[in-house]
C-alpha positions in Angstrom: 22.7 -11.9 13.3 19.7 -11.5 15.9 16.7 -13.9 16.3 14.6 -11.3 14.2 16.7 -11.9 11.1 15.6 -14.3 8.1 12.0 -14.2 9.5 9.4 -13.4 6.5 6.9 -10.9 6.8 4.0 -9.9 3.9 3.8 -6.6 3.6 1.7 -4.4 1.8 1.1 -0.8 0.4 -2.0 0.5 -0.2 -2.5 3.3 -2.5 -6.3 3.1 -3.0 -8.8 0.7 -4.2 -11.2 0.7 -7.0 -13.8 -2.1 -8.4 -13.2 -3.1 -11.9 -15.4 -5.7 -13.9 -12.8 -8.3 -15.1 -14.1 -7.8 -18.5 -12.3 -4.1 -18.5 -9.2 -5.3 -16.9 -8.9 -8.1 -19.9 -9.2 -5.2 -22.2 -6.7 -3.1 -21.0 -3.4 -2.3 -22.4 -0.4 -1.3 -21.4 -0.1 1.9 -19.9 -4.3 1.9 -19.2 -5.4 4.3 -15.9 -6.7 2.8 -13.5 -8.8 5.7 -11.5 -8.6 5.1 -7.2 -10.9 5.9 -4.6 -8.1 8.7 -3.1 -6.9 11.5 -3.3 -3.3 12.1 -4.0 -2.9 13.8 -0.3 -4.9 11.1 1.3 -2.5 8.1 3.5 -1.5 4.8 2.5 -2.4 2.4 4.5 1.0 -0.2 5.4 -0.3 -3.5 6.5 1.6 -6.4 7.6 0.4 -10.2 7.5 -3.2 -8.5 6.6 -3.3 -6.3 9.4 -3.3 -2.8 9.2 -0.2 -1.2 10.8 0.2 2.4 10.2 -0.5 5.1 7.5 2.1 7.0 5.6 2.7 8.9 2.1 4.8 7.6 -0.8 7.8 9.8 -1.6 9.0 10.0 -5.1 12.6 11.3 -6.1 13.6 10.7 -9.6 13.3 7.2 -10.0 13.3 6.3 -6.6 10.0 5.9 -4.4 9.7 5.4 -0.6 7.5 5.4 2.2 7.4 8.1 5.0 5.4 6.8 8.2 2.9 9.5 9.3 1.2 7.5 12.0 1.1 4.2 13.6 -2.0 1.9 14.4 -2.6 0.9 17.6 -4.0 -2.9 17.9 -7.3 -3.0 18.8 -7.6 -5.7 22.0 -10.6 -8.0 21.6 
């Protein structure tokens, strides 16, 4: 076990985005299309604790989907 271990970390994926009035999103059902801002070539953006980390693709096979990392960010000093 290293020091690393058992620490927590928010990560998230992003797709794309896209505005949606709340009244539309109430009136959707199951299985509703949600159109995004993206292509299906263009990166996801990976961003850990809220800050954006590096830019990758999503890789589906079968059932199971994964991440491959295409480029990493470099942390802009202020």
């Amino acid at each position: 076990m290293t020091v690393l271990d058992g620490i927590m970390v928010d990560l998230s994926i992003v797709l794309g985005s896209a505005e949606v009035p709340i009244r539309q999103v109430l009136q959707m059902s199951r299985g509703a299309m949600i159109a995004l801002d993206c292509g299906q070539d263009d990166p996801s953006l990976i961003y850990v604790n809220g800050e954006l980390v590096a830019k990758g693709r999503v890789m589906v096979d079968g059932e199971v989907m994964s991440l491959e990392i295409s480029e990493l960010i470099k942390k802009q000093r202020h």
